[in-house]
Structures are given as structure tokens and as C-alpha cells.
PASE-437543 format. One line per field, with one value per residue: residue number from 0; residue in three letters; x, z, y of N, C-alpha, C, O in turn. Coordinates in pm, 1 decimal, decimal comma, m for minus. Each point is the difference from the previous one (the first is absolute). Layout:
<atoms>
n c(NUM/...);
res c(ALA/...);
nc1 c(X/...);
nc3 c(Z/...);
nc2 c(Y/...);
cac1 c(X/...);
cac3 c(Z/...);
cac2 c(Y/...);
cc1 c(X/...);
cc3 c(Z/...);
cc2 c(Y/...);
oc1 c(X/...);
oc3 c(Z/...);
oc2 c(Y/...);
</atoms>
This chain:
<atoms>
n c(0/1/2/3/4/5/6/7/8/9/10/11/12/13/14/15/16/17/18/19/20/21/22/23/24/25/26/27/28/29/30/31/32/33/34/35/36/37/38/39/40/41/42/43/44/45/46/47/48/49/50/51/52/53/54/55/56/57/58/59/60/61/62/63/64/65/66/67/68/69/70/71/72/73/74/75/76/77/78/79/80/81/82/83/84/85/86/87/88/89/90/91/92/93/94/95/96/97/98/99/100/101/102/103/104/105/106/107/108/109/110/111/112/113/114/115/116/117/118/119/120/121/122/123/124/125/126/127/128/129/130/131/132/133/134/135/136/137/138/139/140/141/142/143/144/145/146/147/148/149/150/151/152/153/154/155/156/157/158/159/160/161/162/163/164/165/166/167/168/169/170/171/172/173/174/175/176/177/178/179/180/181/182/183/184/185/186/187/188/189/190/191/192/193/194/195/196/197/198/199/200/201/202/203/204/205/206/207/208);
res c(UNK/UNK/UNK/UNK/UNK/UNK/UNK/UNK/UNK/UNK/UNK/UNK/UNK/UNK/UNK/UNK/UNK/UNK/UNK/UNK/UNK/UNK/UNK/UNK/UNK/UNK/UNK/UNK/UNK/UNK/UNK/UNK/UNK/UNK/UNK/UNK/UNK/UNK/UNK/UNK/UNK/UNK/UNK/UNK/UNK/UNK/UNK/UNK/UNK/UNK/UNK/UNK/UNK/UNK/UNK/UNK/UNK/UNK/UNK/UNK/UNK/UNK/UNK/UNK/UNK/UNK/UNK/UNK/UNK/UNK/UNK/UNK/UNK/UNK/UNK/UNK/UNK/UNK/UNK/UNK/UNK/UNK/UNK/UNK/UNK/UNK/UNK/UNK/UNK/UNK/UNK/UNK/UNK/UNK/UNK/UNK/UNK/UNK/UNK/UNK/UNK/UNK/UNK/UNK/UNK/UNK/UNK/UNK/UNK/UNK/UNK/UNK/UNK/UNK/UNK/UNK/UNK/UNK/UNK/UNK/UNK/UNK/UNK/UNK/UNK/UNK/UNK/UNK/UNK/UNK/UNK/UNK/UNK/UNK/UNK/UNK/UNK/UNK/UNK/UNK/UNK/UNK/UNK/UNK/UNK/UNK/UNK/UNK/UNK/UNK/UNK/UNK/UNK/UNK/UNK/UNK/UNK/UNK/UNK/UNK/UNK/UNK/UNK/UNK/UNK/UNK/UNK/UNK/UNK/UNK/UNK/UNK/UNK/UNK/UNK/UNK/UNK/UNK/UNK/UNK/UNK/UNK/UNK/UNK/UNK/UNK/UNK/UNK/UNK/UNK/UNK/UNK/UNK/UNK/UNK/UNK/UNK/UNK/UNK/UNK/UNK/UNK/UNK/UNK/UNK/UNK/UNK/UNK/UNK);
nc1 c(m2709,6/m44,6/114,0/m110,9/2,6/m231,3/96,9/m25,6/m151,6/106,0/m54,5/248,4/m99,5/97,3/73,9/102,4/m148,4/m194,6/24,9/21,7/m124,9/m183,2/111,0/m36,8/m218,5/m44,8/44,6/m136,8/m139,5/87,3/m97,6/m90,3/123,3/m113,0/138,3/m128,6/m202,2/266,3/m36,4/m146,3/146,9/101,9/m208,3/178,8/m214,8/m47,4/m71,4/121,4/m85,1/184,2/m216,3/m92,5/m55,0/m164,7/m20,7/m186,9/m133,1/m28,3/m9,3/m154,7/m83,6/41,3/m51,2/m187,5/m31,2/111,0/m129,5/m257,0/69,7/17,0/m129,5/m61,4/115,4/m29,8/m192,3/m79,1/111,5/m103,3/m205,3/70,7/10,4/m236,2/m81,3/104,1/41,2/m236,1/74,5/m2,3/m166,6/m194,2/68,1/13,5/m258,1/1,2/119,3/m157,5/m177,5/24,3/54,6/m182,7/m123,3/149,0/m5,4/m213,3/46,5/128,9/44,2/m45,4/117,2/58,7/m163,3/141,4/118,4/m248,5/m184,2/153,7/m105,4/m143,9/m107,9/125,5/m22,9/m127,4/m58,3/80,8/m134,8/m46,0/137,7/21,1/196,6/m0,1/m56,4/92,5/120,5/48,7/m31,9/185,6/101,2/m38,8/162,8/280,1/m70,1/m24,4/110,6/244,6/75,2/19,1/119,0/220,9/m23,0/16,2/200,6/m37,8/m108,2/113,4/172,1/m35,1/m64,1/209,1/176,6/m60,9/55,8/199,3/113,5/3,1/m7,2/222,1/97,7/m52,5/119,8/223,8/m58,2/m130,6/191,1/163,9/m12,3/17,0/203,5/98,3/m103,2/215,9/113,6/229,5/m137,8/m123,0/m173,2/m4,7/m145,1/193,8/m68,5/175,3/m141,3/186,9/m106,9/47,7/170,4/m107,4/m120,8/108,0/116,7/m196,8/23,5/218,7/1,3/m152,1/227,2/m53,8/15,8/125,1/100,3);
nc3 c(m3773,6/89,6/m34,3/m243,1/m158,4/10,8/152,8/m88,4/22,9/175,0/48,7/m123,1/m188,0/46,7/m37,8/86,4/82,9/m160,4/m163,1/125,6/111,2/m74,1/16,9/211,8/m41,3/m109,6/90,2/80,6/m54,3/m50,0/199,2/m47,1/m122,2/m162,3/m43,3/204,8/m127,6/11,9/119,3/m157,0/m139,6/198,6/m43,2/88,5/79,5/m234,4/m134,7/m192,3/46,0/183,7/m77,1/m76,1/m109,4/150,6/118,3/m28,0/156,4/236,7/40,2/m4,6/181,5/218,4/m61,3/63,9/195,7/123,4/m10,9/159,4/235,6/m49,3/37,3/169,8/176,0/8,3/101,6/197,0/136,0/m13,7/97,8/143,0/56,4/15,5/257,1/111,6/44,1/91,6/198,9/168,3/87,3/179,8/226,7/m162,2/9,8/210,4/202,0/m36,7/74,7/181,4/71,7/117,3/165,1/170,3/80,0/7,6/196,0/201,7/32,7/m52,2/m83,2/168,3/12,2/m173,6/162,1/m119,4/107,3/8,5/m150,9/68,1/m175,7/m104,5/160,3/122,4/m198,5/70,3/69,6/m177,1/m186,0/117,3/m137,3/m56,5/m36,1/m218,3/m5,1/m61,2/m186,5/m66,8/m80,0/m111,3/m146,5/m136,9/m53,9/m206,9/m82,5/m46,7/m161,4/m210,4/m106,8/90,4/m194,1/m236,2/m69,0/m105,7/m214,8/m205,7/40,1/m179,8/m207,5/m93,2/m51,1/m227,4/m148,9/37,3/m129,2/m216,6/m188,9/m67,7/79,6/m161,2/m155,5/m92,8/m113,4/m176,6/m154,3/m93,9/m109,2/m226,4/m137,8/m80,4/m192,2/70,5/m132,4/m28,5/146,9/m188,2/168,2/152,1/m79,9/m35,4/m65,3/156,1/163,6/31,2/m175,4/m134,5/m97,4/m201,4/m169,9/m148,3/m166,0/m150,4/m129,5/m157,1/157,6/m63,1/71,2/162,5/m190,7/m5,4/m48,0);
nc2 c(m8035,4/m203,9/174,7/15,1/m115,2/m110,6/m85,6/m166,0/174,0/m7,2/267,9/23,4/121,6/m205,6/182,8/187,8/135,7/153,5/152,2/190,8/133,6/91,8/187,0/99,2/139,2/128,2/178,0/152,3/138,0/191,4/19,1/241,0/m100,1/m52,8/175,7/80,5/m77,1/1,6/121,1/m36,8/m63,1/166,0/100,1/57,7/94,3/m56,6/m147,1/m101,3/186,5/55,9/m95,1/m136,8/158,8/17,5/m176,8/m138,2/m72,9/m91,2/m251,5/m143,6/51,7/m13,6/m241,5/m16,2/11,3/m203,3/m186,9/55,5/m24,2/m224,1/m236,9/32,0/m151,5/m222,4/m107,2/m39,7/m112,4/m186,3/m19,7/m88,9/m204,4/m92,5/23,1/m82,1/m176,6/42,1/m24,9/m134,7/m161,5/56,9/m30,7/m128,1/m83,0/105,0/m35,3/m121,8/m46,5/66,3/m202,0/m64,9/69,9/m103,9/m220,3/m16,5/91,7/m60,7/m172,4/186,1/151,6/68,3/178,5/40,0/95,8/m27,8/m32,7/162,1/m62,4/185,7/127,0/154,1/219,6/145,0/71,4/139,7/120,8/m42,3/45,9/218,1/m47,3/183,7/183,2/m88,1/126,7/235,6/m33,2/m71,0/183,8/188,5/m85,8/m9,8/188,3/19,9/m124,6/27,0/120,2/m10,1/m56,6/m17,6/44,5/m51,4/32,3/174,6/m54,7/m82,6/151,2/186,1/21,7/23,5/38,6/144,7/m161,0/38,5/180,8/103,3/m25,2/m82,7/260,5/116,3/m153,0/32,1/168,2/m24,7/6,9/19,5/241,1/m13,5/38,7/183,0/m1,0/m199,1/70,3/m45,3/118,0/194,2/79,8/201,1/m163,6/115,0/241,7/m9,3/27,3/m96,0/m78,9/m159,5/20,3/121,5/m117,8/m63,7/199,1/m48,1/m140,3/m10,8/m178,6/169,0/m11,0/m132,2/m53,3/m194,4/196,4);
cac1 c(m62,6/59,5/30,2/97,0/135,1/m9,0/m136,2/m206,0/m58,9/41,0/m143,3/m17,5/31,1/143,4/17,1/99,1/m5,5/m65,3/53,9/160,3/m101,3/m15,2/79,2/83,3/m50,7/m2,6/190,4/m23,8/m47,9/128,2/142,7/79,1/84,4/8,8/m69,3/m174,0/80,2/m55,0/m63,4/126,6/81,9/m96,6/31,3/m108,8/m42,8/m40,3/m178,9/m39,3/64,7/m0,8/m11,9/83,2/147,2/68,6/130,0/153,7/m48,0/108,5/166,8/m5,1/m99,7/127,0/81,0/m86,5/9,5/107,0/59,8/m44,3/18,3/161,4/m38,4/m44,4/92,7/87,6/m66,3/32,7/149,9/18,5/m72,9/53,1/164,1/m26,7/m32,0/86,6/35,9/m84,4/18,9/130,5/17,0/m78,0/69,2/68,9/m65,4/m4,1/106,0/37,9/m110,1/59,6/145,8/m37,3/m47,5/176,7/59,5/m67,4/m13,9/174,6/59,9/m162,1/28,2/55,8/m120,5/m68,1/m106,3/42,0/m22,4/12,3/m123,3/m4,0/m66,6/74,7/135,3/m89,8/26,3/130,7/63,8/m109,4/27,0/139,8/41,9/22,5/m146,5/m74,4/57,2/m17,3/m108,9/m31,8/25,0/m121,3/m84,3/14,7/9,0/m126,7/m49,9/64,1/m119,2/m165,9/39,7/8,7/m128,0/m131,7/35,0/m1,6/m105,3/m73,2/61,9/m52,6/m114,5/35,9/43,0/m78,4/m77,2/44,5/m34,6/m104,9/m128,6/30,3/m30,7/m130,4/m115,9/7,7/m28,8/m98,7/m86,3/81,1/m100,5/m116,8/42,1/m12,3/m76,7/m95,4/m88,5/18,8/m9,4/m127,8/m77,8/m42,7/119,5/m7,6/m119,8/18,6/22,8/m158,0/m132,9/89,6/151,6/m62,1/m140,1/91,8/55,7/m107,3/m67,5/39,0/m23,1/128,8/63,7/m93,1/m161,6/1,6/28,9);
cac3 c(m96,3/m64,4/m154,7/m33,9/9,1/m142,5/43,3/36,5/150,9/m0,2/m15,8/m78,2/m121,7/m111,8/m159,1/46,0/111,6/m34,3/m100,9/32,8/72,7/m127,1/m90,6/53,7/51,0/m131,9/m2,6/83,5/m57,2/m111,1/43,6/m64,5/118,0/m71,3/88,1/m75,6/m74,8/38,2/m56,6/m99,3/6,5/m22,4/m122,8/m23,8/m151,7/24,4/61,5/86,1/128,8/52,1/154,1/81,5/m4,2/54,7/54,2/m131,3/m115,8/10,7/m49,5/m156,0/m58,8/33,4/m88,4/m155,7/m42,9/m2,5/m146,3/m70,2/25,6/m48,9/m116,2/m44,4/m58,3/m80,3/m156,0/m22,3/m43,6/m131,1/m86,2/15,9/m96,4/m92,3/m79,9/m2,1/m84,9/m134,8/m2,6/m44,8/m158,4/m101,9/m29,8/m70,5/m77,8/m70,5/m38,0/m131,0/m91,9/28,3/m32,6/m179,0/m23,4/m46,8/m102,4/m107,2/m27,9/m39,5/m128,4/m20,7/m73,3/95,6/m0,1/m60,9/m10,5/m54,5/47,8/110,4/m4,9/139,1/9,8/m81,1/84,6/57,2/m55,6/m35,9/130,8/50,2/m49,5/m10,6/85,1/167,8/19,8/43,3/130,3/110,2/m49,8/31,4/179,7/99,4/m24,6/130,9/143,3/2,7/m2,7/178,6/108,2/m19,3/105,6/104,2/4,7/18,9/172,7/182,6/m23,9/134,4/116,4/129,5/20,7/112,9/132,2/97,6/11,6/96,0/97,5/32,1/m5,0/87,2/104,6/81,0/m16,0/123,9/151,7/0,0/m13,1/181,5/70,3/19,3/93,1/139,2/9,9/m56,0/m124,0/m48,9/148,3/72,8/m85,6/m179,7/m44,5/m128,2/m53,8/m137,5/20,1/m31,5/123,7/105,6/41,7/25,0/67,4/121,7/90,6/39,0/63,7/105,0/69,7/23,6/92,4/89,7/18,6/116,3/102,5);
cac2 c(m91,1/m57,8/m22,6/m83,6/39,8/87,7/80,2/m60,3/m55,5/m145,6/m76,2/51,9/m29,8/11,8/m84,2/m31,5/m103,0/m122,5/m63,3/m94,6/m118,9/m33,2/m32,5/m119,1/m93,5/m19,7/m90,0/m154,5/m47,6/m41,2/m35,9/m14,1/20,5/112,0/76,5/28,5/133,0/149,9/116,5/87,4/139,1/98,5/58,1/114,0/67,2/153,4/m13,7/m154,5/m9,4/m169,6/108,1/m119,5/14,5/146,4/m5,8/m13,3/130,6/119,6/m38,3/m22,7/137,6/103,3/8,9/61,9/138,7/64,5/m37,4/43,0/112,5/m7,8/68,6/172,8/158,7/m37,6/39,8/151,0/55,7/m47,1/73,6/108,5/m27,1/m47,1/130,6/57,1/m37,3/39,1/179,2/4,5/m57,5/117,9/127,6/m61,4/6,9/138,0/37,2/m101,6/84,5/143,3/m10,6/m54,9/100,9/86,4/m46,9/30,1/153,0/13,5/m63,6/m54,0/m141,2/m126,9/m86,2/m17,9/177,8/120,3/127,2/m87,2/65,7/m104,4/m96,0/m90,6/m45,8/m99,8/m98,1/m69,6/11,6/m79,1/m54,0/9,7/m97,0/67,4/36,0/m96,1/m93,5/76,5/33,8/m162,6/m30,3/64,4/m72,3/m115,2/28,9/m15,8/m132,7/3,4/97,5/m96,1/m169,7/58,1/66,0/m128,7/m38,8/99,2/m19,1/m152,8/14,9/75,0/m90,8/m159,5/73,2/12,5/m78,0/m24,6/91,1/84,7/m87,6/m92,6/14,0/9,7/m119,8/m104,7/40,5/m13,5/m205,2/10,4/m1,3/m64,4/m151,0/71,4/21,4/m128,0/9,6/m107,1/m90,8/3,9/m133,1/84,8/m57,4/46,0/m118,1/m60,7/m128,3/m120,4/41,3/m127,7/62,4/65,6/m75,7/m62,0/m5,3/56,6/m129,5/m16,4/142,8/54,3/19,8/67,2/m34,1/m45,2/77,5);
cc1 c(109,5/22,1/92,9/113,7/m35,5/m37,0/m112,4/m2,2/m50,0/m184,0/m119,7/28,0/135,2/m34,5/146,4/58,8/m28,4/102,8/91,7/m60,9/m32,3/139,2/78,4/m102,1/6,6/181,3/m45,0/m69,4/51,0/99,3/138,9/131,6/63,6/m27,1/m95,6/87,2/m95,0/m51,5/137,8/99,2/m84,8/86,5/m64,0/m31,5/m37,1/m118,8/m65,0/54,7/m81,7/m70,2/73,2/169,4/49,1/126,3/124,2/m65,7/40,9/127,0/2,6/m21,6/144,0/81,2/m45,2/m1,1/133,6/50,6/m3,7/24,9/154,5/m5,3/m69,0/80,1/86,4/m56,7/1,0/108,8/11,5/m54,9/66,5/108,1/m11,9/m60,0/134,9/94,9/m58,0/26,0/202,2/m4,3/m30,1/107,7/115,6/m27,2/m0,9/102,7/77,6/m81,4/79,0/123,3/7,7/m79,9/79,8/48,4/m58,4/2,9/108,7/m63,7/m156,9/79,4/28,5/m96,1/m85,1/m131,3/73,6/m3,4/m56,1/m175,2/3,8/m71,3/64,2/125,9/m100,1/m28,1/132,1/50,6/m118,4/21,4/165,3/29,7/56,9/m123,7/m79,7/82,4/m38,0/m186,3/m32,3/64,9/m106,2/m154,3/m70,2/11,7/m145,3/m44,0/4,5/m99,7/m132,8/14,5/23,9/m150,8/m92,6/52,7/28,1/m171,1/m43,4/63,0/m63,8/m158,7/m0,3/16,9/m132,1/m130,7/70,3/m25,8/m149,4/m86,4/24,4/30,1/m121,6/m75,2/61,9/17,2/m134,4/m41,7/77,7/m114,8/m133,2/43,3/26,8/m155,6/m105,2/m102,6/7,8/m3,6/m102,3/m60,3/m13,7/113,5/m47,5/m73,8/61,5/53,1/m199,9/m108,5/16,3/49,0/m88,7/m56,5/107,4/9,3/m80,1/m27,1/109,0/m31,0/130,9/47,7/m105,1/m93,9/m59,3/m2,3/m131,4);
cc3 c(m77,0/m147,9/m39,2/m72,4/m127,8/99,6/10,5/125,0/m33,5/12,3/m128,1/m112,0/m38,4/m143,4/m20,8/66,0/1,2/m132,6/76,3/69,4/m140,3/m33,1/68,9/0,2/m157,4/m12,3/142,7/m63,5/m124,2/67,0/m18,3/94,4/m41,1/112,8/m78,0/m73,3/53,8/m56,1/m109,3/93,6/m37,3/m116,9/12,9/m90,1/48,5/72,2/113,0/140,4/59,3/170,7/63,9/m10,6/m11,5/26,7/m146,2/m145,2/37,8/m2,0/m164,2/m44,0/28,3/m74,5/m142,2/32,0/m13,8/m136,0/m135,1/m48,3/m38,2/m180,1/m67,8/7,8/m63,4/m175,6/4,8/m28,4/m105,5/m73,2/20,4/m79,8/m150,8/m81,7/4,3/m139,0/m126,3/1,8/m98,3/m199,3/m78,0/m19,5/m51,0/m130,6/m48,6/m49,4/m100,4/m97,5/m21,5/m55,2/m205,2/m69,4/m66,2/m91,7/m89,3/m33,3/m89,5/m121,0/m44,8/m148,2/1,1/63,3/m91,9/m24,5/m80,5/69,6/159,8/116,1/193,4/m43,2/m67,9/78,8/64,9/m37,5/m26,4/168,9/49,2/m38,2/33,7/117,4/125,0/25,9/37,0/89,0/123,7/35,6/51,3/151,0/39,7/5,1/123,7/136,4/41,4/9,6/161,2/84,4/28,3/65,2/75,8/61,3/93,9/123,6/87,1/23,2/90,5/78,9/86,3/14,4/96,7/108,6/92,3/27,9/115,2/148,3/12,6/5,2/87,2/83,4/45,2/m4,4/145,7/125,5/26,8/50,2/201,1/106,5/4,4/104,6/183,3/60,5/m13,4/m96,6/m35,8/56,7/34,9/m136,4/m155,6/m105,5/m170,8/m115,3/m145,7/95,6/m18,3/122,0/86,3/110,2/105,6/152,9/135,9/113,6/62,4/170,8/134,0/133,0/54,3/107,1/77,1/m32,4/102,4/105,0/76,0);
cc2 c(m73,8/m25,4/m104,5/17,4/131,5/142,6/3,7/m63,1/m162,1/m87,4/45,5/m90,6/48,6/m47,2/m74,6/m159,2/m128,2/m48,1/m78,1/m156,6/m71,6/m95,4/m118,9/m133,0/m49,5/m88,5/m166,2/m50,7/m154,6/m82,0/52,2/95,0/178,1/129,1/53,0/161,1/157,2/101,3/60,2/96,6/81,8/71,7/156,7/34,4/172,3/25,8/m86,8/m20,8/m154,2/41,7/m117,0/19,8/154,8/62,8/m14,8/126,0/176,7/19,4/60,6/160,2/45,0/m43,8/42,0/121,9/75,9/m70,3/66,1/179,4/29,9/19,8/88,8/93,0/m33,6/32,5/192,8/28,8/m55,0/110,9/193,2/7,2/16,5/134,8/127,2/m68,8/32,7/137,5/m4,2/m17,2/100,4/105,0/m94,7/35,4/134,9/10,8/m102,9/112,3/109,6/m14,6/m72,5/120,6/153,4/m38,7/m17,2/126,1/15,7/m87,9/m56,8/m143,4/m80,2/m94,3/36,0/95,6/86,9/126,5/m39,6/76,1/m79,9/m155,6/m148,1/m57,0/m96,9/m134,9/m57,9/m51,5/m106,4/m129,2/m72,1/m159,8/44,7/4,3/m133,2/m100,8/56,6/m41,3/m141,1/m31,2/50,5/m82,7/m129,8/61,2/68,8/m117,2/m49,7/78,9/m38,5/m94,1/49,9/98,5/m128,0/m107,0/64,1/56,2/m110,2/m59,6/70,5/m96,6/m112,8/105,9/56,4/m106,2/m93,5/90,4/2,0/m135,5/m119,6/m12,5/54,8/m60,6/m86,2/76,9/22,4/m194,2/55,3/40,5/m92,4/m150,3/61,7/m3,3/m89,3/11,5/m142,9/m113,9/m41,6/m127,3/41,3/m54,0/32,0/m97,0/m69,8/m127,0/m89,1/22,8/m100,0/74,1/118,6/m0,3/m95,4/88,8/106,9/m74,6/24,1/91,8/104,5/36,0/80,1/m45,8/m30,9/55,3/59,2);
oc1 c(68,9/m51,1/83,1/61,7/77,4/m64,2/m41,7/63,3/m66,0/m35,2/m122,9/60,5/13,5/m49,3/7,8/76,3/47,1/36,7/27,9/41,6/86,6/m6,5/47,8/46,8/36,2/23,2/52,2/37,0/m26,8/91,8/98,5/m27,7/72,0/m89,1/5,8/97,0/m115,2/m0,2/110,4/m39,0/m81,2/119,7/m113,6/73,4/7,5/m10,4/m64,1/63,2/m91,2/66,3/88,5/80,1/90,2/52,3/108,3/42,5/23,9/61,6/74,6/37,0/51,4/84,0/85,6/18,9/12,5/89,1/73,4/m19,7/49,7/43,7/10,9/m4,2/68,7/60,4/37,6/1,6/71,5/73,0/m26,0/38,0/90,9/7,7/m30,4/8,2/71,1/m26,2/45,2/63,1/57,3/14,9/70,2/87,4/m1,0/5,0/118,3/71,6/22,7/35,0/77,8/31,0/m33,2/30,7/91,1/m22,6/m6,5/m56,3/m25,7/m39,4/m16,0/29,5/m117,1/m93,5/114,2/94,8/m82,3/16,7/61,9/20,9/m35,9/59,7/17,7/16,6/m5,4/90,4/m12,2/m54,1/44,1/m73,5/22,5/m32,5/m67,8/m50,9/m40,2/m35,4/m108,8/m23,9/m45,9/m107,4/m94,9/42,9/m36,1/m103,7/m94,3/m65,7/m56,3/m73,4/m103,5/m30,1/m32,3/m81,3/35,2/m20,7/m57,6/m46,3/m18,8/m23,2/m87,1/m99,6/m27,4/m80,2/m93,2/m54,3/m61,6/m27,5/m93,2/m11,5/m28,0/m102,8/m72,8/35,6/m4,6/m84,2/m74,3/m42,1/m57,0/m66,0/m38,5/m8,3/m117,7/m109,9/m111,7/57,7/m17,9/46,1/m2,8/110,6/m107,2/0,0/m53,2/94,0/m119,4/14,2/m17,5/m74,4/10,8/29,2/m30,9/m37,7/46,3/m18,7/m42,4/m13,5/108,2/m104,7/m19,6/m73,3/m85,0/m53,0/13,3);
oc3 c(m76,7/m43,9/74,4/63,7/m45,1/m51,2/57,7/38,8/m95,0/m13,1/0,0/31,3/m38,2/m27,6/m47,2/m19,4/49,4/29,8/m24,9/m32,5/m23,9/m19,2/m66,8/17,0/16,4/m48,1/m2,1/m10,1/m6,5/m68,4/10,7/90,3/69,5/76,9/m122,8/27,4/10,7/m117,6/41,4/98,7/m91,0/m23,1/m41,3/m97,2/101,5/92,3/104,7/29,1/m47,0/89,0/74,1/53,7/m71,3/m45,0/m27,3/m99,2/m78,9/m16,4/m46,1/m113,3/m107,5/m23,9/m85,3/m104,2/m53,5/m55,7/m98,4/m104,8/8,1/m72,2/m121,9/m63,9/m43,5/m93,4/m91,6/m93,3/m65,2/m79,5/m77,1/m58,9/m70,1/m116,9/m74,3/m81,5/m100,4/m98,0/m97,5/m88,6/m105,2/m108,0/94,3/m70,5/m122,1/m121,0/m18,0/m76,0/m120,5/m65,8/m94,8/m118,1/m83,7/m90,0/m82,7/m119,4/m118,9/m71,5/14,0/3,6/m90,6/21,8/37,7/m79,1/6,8/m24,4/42,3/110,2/29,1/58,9/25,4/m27,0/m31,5/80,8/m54,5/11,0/122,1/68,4/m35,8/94,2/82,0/36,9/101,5/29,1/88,1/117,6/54,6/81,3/87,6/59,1/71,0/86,8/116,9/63,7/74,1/99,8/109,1/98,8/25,6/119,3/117,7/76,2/102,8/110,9/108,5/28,3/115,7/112,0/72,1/70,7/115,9/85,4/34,6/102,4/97,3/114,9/77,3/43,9/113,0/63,3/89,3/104,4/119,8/72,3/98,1/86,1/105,5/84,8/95,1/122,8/m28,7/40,6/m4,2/m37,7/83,2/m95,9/m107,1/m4,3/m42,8/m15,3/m109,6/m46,8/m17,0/114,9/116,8/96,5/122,5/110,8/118,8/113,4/91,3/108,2/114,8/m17,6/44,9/50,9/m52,8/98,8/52,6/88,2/97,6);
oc2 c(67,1/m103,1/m52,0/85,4/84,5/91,7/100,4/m98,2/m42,2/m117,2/6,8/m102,5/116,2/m109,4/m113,4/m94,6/m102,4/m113,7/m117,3/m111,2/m84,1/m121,4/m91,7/m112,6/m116,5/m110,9/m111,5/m117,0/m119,9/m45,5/m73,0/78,9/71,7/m36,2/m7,0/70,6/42,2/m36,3/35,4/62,4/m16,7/m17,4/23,2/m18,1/69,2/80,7/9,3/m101,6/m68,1/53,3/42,8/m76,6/44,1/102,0/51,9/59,2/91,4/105,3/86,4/30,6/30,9/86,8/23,7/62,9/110,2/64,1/9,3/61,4/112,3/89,6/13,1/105,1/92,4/52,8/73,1/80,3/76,0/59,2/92,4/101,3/44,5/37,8/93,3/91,9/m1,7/69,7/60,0/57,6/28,3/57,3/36,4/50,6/14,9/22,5/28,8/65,3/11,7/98,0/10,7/15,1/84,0/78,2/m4,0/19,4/31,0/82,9/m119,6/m116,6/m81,8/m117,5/m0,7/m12,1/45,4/74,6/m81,2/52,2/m102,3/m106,1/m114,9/m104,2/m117,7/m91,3/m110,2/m82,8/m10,3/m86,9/m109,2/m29,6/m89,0/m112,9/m16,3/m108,3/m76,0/7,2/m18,1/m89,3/m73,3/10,6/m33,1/m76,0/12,9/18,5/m27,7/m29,2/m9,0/m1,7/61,5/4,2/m16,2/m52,4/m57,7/49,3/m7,9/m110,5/m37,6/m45,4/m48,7/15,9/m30,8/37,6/m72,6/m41,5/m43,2/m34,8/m22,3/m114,4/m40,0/23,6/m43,2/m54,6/28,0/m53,2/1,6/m77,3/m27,9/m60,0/m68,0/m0,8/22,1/m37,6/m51,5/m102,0/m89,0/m61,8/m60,5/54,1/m42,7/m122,2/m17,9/m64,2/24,7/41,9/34,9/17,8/m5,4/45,0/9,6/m29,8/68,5/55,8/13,8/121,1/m37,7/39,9/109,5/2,9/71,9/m67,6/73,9);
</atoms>
């Protein structure tokens, strides 16, 4: 059975086929010496798969899952970095607490305690300019972590919405096209009852027979 360059049996409906026909008769029209304009650069998306353009949509699916599959472990090793760094700050943090905590003991007048009660060293060590610097790095690396958090999150979302949901959507649109689904008269009802009703009318390969 003779097909055309889209793949559609040649005694069949192209949509394809038909814009590009459309489009040169519309440039003679005009006189115009201009070539007829082609169908956009394809663009893949996540959903919106192209059944007329298969072929560049499985090109397109093996480079999204391996891009996608780069940045996710890249946001994972960020976030791994980031949480390891909040472990480093906290135990920074004890031991600033622990080392100002001594030194209020040794010399409680020196900050200003009369009696150096736990609850009165506590307070002073909460307060202390070592403490609050240590206290402001854990801060800011808590912050790193959260961010690093919220992009290896929707890295993995992109990732498995490529794998999981956009290859089995275009290997499903593959079989139904293995399987001339997109060839037969049954033409989707969001085209016009015109269009419909046309190609109702046309007769199909064997009737005749």
C-alpha cells in the first residue's frame, strides 16, 4: 500500500499533507516567489505529543529522559551536600555553646553573672557573639538545604513524568499507529461534521471488491 511521506496510505486523509498543499496554493496564489511555509520546528512537550511526528518525538523522549535523568542526580548530590553541611553547622553550634558555657563558669563576671545558676549561664550563651554567628551559619545552611530540597523534588517530578507518564503515552499513540487507527474513516470528534460526514461518504479500500 502506497504511503506518503507522513506515513498515511496515499487513499487516505493527511492533515499534514493537506496544510503543506494549503500553504503553497495560498504563496501562487499571491504570486509570490517566497517558498510556502512549513509546519513549525518541532518542539517537544510533556503531554502534547505530535501523532504526525513520531519519529522526532522518540528522538525527543531519549534525549528528555537522559537530560532529565542528569539533572536529578545532579540536584540529588546538591542536596546531599547541603544536608551534610546542616549536620556540620549543628555540631559547630554545640561545641561554640559548650566552649562559652566553660567560660562563663571560669569567670561568671566577666559576663556579667552573678551566680552562675545553668539557667543564667544559658542565657548568657544565647546571647553570646560566638553563639550567634555559629547560630547564623546553621541557619544559612538550612536555607541551602531547603532549596536544594525543593529542586531535586521537581527534578525527580520532571524525571518521572518523562519516563513514567511520556514514554508510555508515546508507545501506546505507536501501537495504535502500528495498528492503522489513524488511517480509518473514524476521524476524532473534535473535527467538524463537514470533514465528518465527507469522509463518511468516501468509499473505503475493498468496497468494491
Amino acid at each position: 500500500m502506497p504511503l506518503c511521506k507522513h506515513g498515511v496510505s496515499r487513499d487516505r486523509r493527511c492533515d499534514r499533507c493537506e496544510e503543506v498543499a494549503e500553504a503553497e496554493n495560498r504563496a501562487a496564489e499571491r504570486n509570490d516567489d517566497r517558498p510556502a511555509r512549513r509546519p513549525e520546528k518541532f518542539q517537544p512537550q510533556y503531554h502534547n505529543l505530535d501523532i504526525h511526528r513520531l519519529e522526532e518525538e522518540w528522538v525527543a523522549q531519549d534525549n528528555m529522559a537522559r537530560e532529565h535523568g542528569d539533572a536529578y542526580s545532579a540536584a540529588q548530590y546538591t542536596f546531599r551536600k547541603a544536608e551534610t553541611e546542616v549536620e556540620i553547622c549543628k555540631a559547630e553550634l554545640k561545641e561554640v555553646a559548650a566552649r562559652v558555657d566553660l567560660a562563663i563558669r571560669k569567670a561568671p563576671e566577666a559576663f556579667n553573672v552573678s551566680k552562675p545558676t545553668d539557667k543564667a549561664v544559658e542565657s548568657r550563651i544565647l546571647i553570646h557573639e560566638d553563639y550567634l554567628e555559629a547560630r547564623g551559619r546553621l541557619f544559612d545552611a538550612m536555607k541551602k538545604k531547603d532549596r536544594a530540597e525543593r529542586d531535586r523534588d521537581m527534578a525527580k517530578v520532571a524525571y518521572d513524568t518523562v519516563v513514567f507518564q511520556r514514554k508510555p503515552a508515546l508507545e501506546n499513540l505507536v501501537s495504535l499507529w502500528q495498528g492503522t487507527y489513524f488511517v480509518t474513516p473514524n476521524l476524532p470528534h473534535k473535527l467538524t461534521r463537514d470533514r465528518r460526514t465527507e469522509a463518511a461518504l468516501t468509499p473505503r479500500r475493498g468496497d468494491d471488491e
